[in-house]
N, C-alpha and C positions, 0 to 999 in steps of 0.2 A: 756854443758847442755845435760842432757841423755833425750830423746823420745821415748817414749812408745806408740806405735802406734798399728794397727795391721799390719801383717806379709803383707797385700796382698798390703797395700801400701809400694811403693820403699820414699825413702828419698826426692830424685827428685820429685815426684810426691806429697809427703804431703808437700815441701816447696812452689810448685805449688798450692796447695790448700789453705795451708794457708795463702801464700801469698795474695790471692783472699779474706780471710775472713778481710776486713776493714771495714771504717768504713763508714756511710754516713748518713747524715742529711741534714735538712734545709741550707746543705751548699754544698761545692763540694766532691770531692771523693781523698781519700790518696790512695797511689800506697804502696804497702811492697816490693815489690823487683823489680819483674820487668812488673808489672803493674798500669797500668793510673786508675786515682783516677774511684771510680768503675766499675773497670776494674776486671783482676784477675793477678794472677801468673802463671810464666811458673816457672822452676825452681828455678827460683831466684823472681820468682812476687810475689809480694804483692800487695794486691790493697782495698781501704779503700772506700765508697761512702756517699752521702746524696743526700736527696731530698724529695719534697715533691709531691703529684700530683692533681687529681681530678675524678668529676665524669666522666662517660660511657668512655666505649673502646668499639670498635667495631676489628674483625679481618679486618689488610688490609695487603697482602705482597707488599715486598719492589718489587718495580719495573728492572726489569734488564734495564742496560743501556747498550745503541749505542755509539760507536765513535762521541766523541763531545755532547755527549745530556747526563744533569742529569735530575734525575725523579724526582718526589714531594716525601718526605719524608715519613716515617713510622705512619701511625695514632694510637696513642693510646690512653691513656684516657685524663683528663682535667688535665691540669696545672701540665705535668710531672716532677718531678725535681731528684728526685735518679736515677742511674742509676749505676745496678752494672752486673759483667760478670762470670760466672762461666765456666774457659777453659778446664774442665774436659770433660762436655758433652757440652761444649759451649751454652751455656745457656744464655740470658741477660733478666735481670730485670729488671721492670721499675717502680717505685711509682708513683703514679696518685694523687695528691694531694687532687684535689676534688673532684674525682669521687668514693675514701675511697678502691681503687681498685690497683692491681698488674698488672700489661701486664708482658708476657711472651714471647719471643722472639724465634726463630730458629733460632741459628748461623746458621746450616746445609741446612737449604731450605731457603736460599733467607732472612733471617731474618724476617720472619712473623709472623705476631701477633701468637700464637697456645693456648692462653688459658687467659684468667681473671681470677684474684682470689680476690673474695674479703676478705677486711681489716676491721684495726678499722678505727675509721675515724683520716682522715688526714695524710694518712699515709708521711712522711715527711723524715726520712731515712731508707738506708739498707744495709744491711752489709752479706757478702757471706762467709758460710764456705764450698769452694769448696769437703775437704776433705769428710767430714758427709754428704755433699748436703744438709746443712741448709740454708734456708737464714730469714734473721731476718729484721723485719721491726717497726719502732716506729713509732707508731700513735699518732701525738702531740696533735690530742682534744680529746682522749681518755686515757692519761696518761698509757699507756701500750706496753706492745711490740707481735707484732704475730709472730711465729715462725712456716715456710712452709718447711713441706717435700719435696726438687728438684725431686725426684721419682714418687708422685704423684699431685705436685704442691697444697696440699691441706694444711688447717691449721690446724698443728698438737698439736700445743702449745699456750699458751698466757699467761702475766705475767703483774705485777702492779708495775711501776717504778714513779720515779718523775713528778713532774709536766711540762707538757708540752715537751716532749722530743721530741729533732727534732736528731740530729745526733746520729750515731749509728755505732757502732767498734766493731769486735772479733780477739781477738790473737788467731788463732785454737792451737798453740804449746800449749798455756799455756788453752783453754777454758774458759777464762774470756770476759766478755763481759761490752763494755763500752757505756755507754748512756747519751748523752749532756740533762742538762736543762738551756735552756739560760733565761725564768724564775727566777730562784734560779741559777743565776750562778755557776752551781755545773754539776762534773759530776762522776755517779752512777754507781760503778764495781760491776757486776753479775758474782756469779761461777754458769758456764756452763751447768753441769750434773745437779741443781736444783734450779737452778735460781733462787737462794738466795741472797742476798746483803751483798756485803761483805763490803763495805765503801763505804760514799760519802764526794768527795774532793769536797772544793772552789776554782773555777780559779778561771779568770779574767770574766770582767762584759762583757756581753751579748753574749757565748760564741757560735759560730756557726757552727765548723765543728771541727773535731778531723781525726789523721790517729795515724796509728799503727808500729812500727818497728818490728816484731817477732822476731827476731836475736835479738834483744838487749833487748826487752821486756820495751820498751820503748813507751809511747804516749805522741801524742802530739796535743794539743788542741787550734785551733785561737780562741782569742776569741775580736770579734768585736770590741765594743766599749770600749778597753783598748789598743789598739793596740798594740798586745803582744799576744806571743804563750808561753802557760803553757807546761812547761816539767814534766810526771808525770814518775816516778819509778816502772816500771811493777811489781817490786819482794817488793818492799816495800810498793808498794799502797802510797805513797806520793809523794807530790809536791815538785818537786826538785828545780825549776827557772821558771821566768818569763823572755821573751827574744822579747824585743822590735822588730817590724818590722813596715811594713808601715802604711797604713792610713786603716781602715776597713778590717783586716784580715780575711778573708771569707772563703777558704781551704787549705787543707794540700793534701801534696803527696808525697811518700816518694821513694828514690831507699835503701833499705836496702843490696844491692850490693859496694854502696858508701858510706852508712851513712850518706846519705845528706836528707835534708827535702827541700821542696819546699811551700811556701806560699804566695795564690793570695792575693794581697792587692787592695779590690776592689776601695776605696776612692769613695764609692757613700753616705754620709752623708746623715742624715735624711731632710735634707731640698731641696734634690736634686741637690745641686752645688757642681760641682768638685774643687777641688781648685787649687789643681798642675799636672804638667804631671806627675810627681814620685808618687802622690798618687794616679794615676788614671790609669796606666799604669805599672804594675808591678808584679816581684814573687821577696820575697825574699827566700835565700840561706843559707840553716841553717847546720854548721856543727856537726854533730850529736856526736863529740867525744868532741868539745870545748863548744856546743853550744852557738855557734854566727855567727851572721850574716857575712858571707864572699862576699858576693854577691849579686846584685839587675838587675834584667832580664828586659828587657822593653819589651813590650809586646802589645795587642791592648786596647781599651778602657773597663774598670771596669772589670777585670779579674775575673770569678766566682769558675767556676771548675777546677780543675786541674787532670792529672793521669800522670804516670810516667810507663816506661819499662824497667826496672834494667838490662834485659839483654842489650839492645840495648844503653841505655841511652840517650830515646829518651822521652819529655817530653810537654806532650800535656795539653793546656789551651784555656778554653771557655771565650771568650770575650762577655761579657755580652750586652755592651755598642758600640760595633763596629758590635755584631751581625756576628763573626768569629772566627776560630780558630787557634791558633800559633801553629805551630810543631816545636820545638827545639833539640836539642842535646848539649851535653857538659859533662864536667867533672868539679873537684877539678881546672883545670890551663885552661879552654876557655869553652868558651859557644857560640853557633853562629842559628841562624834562617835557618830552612830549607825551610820552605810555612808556607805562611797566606791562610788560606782558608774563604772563604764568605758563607754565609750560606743562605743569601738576596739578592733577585733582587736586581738591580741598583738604578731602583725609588721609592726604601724606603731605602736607605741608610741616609738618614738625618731621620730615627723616632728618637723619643725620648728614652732617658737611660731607661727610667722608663718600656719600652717592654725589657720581659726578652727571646731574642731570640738567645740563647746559651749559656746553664747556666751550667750543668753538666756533667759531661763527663766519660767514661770508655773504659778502653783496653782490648780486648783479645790479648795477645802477640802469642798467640799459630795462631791466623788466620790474623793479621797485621791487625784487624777493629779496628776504633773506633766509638763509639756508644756515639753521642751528645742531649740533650735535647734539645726542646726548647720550655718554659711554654707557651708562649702564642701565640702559632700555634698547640700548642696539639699532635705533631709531632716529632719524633726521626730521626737525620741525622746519615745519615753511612759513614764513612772516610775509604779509602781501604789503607793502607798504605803500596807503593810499596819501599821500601829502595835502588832499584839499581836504580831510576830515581827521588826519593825523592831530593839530594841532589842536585842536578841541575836545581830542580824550581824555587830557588830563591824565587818570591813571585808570589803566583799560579794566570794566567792569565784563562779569559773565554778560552782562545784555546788548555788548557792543565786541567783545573779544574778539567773535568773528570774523570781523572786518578788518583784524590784523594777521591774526592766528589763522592760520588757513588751514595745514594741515603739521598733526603733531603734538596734540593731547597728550600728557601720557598715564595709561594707567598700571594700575596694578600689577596687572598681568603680564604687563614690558618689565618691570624694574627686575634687574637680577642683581646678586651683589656686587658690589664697588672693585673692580681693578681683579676682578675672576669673567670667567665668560661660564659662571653659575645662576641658575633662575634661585631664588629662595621664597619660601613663606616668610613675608613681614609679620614682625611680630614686633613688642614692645620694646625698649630701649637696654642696649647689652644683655639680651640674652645669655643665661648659664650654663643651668643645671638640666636637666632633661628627666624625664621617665614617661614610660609604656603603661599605662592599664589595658595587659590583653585581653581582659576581656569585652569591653567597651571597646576600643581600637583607638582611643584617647590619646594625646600625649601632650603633656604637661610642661612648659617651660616657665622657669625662673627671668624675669625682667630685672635686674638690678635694679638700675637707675628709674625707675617708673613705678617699684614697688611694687610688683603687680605680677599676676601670674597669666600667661595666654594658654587656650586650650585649641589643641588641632584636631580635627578631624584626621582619622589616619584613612580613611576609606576616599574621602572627596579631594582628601590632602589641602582642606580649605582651613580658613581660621571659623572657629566654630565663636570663641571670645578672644576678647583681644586685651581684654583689663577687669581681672581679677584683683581688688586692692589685697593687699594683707601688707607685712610691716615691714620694718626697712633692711633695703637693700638684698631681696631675696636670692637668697645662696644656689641652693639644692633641692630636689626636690623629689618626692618618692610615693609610690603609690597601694595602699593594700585593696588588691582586686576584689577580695571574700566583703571587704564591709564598705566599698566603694568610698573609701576616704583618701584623704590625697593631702601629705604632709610637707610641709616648707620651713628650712630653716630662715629663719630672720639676721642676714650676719652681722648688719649692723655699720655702721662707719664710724670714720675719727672721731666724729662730732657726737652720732649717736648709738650709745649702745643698746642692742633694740633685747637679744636675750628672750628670745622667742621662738617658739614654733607653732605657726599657723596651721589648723586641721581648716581641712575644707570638704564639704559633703560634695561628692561628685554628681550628686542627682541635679542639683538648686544650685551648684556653683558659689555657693555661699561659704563664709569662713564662720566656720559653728562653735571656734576655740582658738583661745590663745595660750599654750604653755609658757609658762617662764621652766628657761632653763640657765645652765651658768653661762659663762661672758663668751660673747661669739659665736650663737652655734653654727658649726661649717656644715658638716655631712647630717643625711640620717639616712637608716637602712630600718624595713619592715619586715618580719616574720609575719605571713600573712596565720600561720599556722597556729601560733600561740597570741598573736593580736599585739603585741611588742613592736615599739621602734625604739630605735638605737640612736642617740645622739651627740657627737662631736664637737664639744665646745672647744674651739679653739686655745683661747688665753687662760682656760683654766686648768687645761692638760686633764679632763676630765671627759667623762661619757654619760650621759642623762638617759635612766631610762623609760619611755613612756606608756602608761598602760590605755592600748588602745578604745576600753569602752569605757574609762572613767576620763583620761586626757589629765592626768595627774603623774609628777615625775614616782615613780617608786622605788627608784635608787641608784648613785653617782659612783661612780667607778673611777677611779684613780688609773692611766692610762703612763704614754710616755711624751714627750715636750712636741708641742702643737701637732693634735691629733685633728686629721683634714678628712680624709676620704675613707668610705666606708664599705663592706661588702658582707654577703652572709650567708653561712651555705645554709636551708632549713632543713637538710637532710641528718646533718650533725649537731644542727642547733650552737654554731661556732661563728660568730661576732669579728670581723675582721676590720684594724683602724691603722692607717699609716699615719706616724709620728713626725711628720715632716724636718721636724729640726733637729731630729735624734738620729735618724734611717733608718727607723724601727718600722714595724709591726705589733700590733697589739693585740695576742687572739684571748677570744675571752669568754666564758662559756656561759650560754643563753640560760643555763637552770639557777648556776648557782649564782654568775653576775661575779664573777673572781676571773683575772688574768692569767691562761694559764701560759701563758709564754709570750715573751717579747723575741723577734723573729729581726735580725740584720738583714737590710738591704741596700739599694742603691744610694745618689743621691738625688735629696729632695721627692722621695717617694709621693704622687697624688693618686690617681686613682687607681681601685683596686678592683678587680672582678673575679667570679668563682666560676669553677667550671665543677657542679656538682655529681656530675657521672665521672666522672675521674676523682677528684676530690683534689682538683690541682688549682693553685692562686696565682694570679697573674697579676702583678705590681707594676704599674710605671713612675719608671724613676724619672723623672724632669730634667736632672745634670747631668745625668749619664748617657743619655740619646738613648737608654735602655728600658725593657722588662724582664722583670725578675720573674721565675717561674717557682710555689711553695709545693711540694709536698705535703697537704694537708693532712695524710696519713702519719706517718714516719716521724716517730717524737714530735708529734703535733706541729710540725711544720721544719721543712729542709729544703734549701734550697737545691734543685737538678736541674738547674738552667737558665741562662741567661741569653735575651733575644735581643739582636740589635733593631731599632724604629726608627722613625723621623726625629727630625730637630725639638728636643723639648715634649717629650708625649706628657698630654697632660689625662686624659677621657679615657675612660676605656667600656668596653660592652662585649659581651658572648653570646652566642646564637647558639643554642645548645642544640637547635634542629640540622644546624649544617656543619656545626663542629668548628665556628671560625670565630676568631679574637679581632676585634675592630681597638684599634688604640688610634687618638686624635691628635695631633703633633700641633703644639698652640708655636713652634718655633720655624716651621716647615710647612704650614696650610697646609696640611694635608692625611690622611688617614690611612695607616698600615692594616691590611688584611693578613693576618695569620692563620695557618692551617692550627688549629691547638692541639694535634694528635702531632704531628712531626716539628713543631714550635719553629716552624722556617717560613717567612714571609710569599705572601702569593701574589699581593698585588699592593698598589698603589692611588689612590682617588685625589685627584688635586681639592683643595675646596677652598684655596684662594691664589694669589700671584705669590708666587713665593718671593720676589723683589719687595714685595713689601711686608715679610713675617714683621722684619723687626717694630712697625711701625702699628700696624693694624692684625688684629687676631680673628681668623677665620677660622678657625679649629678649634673649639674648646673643649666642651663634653659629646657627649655621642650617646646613644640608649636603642636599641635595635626590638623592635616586634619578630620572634621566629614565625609567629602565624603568617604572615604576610613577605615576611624575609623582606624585611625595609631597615635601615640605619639613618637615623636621626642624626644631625650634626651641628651642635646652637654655634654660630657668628656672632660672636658679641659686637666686633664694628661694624657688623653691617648691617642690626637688628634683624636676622633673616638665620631661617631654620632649613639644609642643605637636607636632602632626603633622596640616600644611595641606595639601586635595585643591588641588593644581595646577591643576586645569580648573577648578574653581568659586572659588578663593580664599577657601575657608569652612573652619574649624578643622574635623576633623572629629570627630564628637562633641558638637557646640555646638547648643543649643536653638538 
């Protein structure tokens, strides 16, 4: 192949550059020669990326580190995930996914932020041509691509591609430019000089990340939910083979020194269960002369990013799911582990998969960094890669981590929730149920899956406990302020019916009772005034009721078919219980424990709240996108209105000091603000990506303190408790 370059580049140097121009999307980064997936090239590098990010960047430099001590990582904007290296002027890029913005990086000064540039939105890959110092970025909610001059970091270009482009490639040899739509699983070749379209090929379905061979003029595209990487013909513009790999192909990285491709198989299905170690732990090994699979790498949990360094053949992957990174080496005949590196304190090593906290990755081969993502700390780690002490770490301990890990710790206080650009209070695993004890400023959440209750601070906004045990699968949870006791339903699972309600002394944090009640119990609500809780057994279509100084039931009430959510005015002494499989309401009077009216509503009616100076009930119905409004006066319940919400309201909460209805949309991530005097919506609070309601639930229940005008909001996937200022209707904590 003859190259036509200019005179002032050497051969070396434009193999260097082009190497760097790969490719990167919503997925990880391909390596061309002898660089990590957005990474770049030294002579032999190649380096491909993706990624997507978010709003605001602020400048922060990376911190120098001390013997034994790493510093907190690089801040840039929200929800970073491209990340590509340009080793000419060592340059790194970074995609901000929500913040529609670029960070710019200094290899040379400590790798500090030096500039923003904004994008279109969303911008999701990038792809580097060291040579020209272009780099190119696809903005997947804008259907386009922006093209930045390295010289002046400004946008000099932009261009109208398929729908939705997340991954993004340039061959600099050839100037063609390649762009994923996992959309229209297709992907879209641009010539270079006019960014024309020259063809779009159909992979495989939902395709996520692509890298590039220059030497062979070969790409090569995973594409997710086929489990198969499409080999496309540089020179012919077509689809040569589909080449089976493991479970969720997510990136590519190539050494085009080898001919070998490398691809993470993340195995995180949409329903969030891993199924095997091979599909959850893994790269496959693709020979680029045979194309097939020769080899399968094991690796840490949900592998994302990949980059590779052709000269060294050394090949680095972001564990998405273990929250670290593998350094490997190998050839055609071995391959062996040099360090795992951690990226996470200790005690968050059991988050959940669903925090993507080590997603993309890239190498400068020319400076031995690598530069790691990680979405949901907003934050870039720096890896120093020493190779005369590399191979004798084995697997990197706190007493030598330094020596890899430069900069990019991440703690607590980085972690915001998963695929939001929201900070949360970590709390234990699927969080529920919520409640307020105002007079302590407490607040009380249910941990499902952990069994366990967390208690917050509402004044430090800190976790005061984090693992309160009581029994299984805690539901709901409710608080009587007069006797500082603090009650749990226990709901129970397939396997076990637990049929309990857990008291807990709020002083000692201690469980000082276990009621038996009937099967399931869902809801309970407290009368602080008569010492009464009220409880909602599920499968027995029944209500249990408990006498708060003995903790004994003293009498079951016959209700309507699965009674869930609870509410209680204590002014009226009037018990309110939605019937979920009926559309009922259930109101039922505190003296005598007799129903005196079942009340028609929505569908799938959950939670219910009273608004006791009015004496009005506010039902959300779950199928209807509605709340029903009762007339708790007027024949004991009528309905005079119906309010349209989010997607699926499940939560709801009153702030009887500002007059406003918070209901929690578990279908729409997001929380409707209601005036309750004019029943017409005021505002709207994101509290996850709505792209992903149907998958992940950021909106569950809600529980609001008037004293302080704060609203509570449990994340069940993202173990993390969202906490809205009342006056402003802003997360607090949210760029």
């Amino acid at each position: 192949m003859r190259l036509h370059y200019s005179s002032t580049f050497t051969l070396s140097i434009l193999m260097t550059s082009l190497v760097s121009c790969y490719c990167s999307s919503g997925t990880e980064i391909m390596a061309l020669s002898n660089h990590v997936p957005n990474g770049y090239l030294s002579t032999n590098h190649y380096s491909f990326a993706t990624n997507q990010t978010e709003l605001y960047v602020r400048e922060h430099p990376a911190n120098t580190t001390t013997e034994g001590s790493i510093q907190a990582g690089i801040k840039v904007g929200s929800e970073p995930r491209s990340v590509v290296v340009n080793p000419i002027t060592n340059t790194i890029y970074v995609a901000n996914y929500l913040s529609n913005t670029i960070s710019v990086l200094d290899g040379k000064n400590m790798d500090q932020v030096r500039d923003t540039i904004k994008v279109g939105r969303s911008p999701a890959g990038l792809a580097i041509d060291p040579a020209r110092n272009l780099v190119y970025v696809s903005n997947e909610r804008l259907n386009s691509v922006s093209v930045i001059d390295g010289r002046t970091n400004q946008v000099k270009n932009s261009f109208t591609v398929g729908l939705s482009p997340t991954s993004i490639g340039i061959n600099p040899i050839t100037n063609r430019i390649y762009v994923i739509s996992s959309l229209t699983h297709s992907v879209t070749i641009i010539e270079g000089e006019t960014y024309n379209v020259v063809k779009m090929l159909t992979v495989g379905d939902s395709p996520s990340a692509l890298g590039i061979n220059p030497v062979t003029n070969t790409i090569y595209v995973a594409n997710k939910d086929s489990n198969t990487t499409t080999v496309i013909d540089g020179r012919l513009n077509s689809v040569v083979t589909n080449i089976p790999v493991g479970h969720s192909p997510y990136s590519v990285g190539i050494n085009p020194k080898t001919n070998e491709i490398y691809v993470t198989n993340r195995g995180f299905p949409i329903d969030g269960v891993i199924t095997t170690v091979t599909d959850s732990m893994s790269v496959s090994v693709i020979d680029g002369g045979t194309n097939k699979v020769i080899k399968t790498l094991s690796v840490g949990k949900s592998p994302e990013g990949i980059a590779v360094d052709p000269n060294k053949g050394t090949i680095f992957v972001a564990n998405s799911g273990s929250y670290s990174v593998s350094i490997l080496e190998g050839s055609a005949d071995y391959f062996q582990i040099l360090a795992k590196v951690n990226l996470v304190s200790e005690n968050f090593t059991n988050l959940p998969q669903v925090y993507n906290l080590a997603t993309y990755i890239a190498v400068n081969p020319e400076t031995n960094k690598a530069y790691v993502t990680n979405e949901d700390a907003d934050v870039v780690s720096v890896l120093n890669i020493n190779y005369s002490t590399l191979k004798h770490f084995g697997s990197v301990t706190e007493a030598n981590q330094h020596k890899i890990l430069v900069t990019g710790k991440i703690v607590p206080s980085q972690i915001r929730q998963p695929g939001t650009t929201l900070p949360g209070i970590l709390v234990g695993n699927a969080p529920h149920g919520i409640a307020v004890d105002y007079s302590t400023n407490l607040i009380y959440v249910t941990n499902q899956e952990s069994d366990s209750i967390s208690v917050i601070d509402g004044t430090t906004r800190s976790l005061v406990n984090r693992n309160i045990p009581v029994g299984t699968f805690p539901h709901v949870v409710a608080v009587n302020p007069i006797t500082n006791k603090i009650y749990v339903t226990n709901w129970g699972t397939i396997d076990i019916n637990s049929s309990t309600v857990s008291v807990i002394d709020g002083r000692t944090n201690r469980v000082i009772a276990q009621v038996p009640t009937g099967n399931s119990p869902h809801s309970v609500v407290i009368n602080p005034k008569t010492n009464l809780a009220y409880v909602s057994n599920e499968d027995d279509n029944t209500v249990s009721v408990i006498d708060g100084s003995t903790y004994k039931v003293l009498k079951t009430i016959k209700v309507g078919k699965s009674p869930e959510e609870a509410a209680i005015n204590t002014r009226t002494n009037l018990i309110y219980f939605t019937n979920a499989d009926d559309n009922t309401v259930s109101v039922i009077d505190g003296s005598t424990y007799k129903v005196l009216k079942t009340i028609k509503v929505g569908n799938s009616p959950a939670d219910i709240a009273v608004n006791e100076a009015s004496n009005l009930i506010y039902v959300a119905n779950q199928d209807d996108d509605t709340v029903s409004v009762i007339n708790g006066s007027k024949a004991l319940g009528t309905i005079i209105g119906t309010i349209s919400s989010g997607s699926q309201p499940h939560g709801e909460a009153y702030n009887q000091c500002t007059n406003k209805l918070y209901v929690s949309n578990v279908g729409s991530n997001t929380v409707t603000v209601l005036n309750a005097t004019t029943q017409s919506p005021i505002g709207t609070v994101l509290i996850g990506d709505p792209n992903l309601a149907d998958d992940f639930d950021f909106a569950s229940h809600i529980a609001v303190n008037p004293n302080d005008n704060l609203v509570y909001v449990t994340s069940q996937d993202a173990n993390a408790i969202t906490i809205i200022n009342g006056t402003t209707n802003r997360v607090i904590g949210q760029n």
